[in-house]
C-alpha positions as CSV (number, residue, x, y, z in Angstrom):
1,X,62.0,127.6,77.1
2,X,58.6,128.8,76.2
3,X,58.1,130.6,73.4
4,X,55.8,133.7,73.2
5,X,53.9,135.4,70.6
6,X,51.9,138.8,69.9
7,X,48.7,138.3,69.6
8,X,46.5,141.3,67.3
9,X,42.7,141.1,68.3
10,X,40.0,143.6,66.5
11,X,37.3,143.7,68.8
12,X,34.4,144.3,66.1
13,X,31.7,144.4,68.9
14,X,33.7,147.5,70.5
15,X,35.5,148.9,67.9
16,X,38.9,148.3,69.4
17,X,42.0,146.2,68.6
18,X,44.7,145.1,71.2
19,X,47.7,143.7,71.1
20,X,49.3,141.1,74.2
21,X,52.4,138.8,74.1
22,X,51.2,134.7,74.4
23,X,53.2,132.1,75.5
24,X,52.4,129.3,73.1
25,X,51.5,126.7,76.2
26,X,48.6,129.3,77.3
27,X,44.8,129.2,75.5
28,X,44.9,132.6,74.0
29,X,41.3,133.7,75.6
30,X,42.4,132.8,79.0
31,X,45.7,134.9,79.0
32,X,44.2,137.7,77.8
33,X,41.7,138.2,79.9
34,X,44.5,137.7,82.7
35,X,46.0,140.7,81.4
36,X,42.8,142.8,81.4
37,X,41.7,142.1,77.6
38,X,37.7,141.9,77.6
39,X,36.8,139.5,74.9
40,X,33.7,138.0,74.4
41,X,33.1,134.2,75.4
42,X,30.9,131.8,77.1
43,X,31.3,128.2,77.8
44,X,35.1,128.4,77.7
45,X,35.7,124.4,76.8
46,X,35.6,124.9,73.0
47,X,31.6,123.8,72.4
48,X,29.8,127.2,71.7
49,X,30.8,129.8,69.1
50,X,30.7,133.2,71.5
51,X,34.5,133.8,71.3
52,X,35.0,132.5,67.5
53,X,37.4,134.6,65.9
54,X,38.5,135.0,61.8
55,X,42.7,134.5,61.6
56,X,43.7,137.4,59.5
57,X,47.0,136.0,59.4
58,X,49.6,134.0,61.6
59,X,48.7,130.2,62.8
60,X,47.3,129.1,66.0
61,X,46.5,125.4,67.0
62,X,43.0,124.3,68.3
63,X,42.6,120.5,68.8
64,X,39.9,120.9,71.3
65,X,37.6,123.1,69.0
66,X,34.6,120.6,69.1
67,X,31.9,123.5,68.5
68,X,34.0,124.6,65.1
69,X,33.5,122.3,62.2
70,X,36.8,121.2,60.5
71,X,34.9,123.1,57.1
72,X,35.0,126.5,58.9
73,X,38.5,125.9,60.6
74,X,39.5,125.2,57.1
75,X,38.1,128.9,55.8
76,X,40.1,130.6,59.0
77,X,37.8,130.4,62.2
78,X,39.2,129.7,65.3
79,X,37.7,129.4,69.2
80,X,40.3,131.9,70.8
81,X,39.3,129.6,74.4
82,X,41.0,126.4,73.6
83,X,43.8,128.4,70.7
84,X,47.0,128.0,71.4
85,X,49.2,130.5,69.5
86,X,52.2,129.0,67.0
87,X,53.3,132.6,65.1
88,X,52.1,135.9,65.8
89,X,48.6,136.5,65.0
90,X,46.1,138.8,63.7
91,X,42.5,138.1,64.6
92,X,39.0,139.7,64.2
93,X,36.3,138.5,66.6
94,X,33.1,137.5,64.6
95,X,29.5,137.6,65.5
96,X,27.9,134.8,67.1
97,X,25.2,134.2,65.1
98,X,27.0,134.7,62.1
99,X,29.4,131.9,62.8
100,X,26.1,129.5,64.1
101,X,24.6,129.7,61.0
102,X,27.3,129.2,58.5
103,X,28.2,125.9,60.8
104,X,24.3,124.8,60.8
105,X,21.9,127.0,59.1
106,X,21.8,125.2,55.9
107,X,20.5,121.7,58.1
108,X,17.5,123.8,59.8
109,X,14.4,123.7,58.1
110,X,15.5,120.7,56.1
111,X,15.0,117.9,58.4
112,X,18.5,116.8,58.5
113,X,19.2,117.7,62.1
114,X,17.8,114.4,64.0
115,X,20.4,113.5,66.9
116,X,23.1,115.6,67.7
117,X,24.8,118.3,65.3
118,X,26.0,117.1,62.2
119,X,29.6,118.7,62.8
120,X,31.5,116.2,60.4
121,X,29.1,115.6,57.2
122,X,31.1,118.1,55.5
């Protein structure tokens, strides 16, 4: 039997905070929007940071977060498209830029980006 869990998101970019029941087996962005939630996203697969959220508190599991470096899953973010709850959660939706640049804005402007994104020097 699947398990289900409820899922607490403060919208910052509207102001608003919902609440919706995941089962564990569903990508939290996905299902949400199924029940009407408008979050913001973009590519959907886990590459881009337009749906990054900040886990207030409850745990969630993300093993296809390629556009989160493991440094910044470690301080709480989370991709709310490939997220799969495990506890109830609280999350608060971040700003896009905000997230791109602590993931890559000390390499820009020092010459360390040369092929690709360096996701795992940390």
């Amino acid at each position: 039997m699947t398990h289900s869990y409820r899922i607490t998101i403060h919208n910052r970019q509207n102001g608003s905070s919902q609440t919706v029941e995941v089962p564990e087996d569903r990508y939290i962005l996905q299902h949400c929007e199924n029940k009407g939630v408008d979050l913001p996203f973009s590519c959907r697969n886990g590459a881009c940071t337009t749906c990054a959220v900040r886990v207030l508190s409850g745990e969630l599991h993300q093993p296809e977060a390629m556009g989160l470096s493991p440094a910044l899953r470690d301080r709480g973010y989370a991709l709310l498209c490939v997220s799969y709850p495990r506890s109830d959660l609280e999350v608060e939706t971040q700003d896009e830029d905000e997230v791109y640049y602590l993931q890559f804005g000390r390499y820009f402007g020092k010459g360390k980006v040369r092929f690709g994104l360096p996701l795992d020097e940390d």
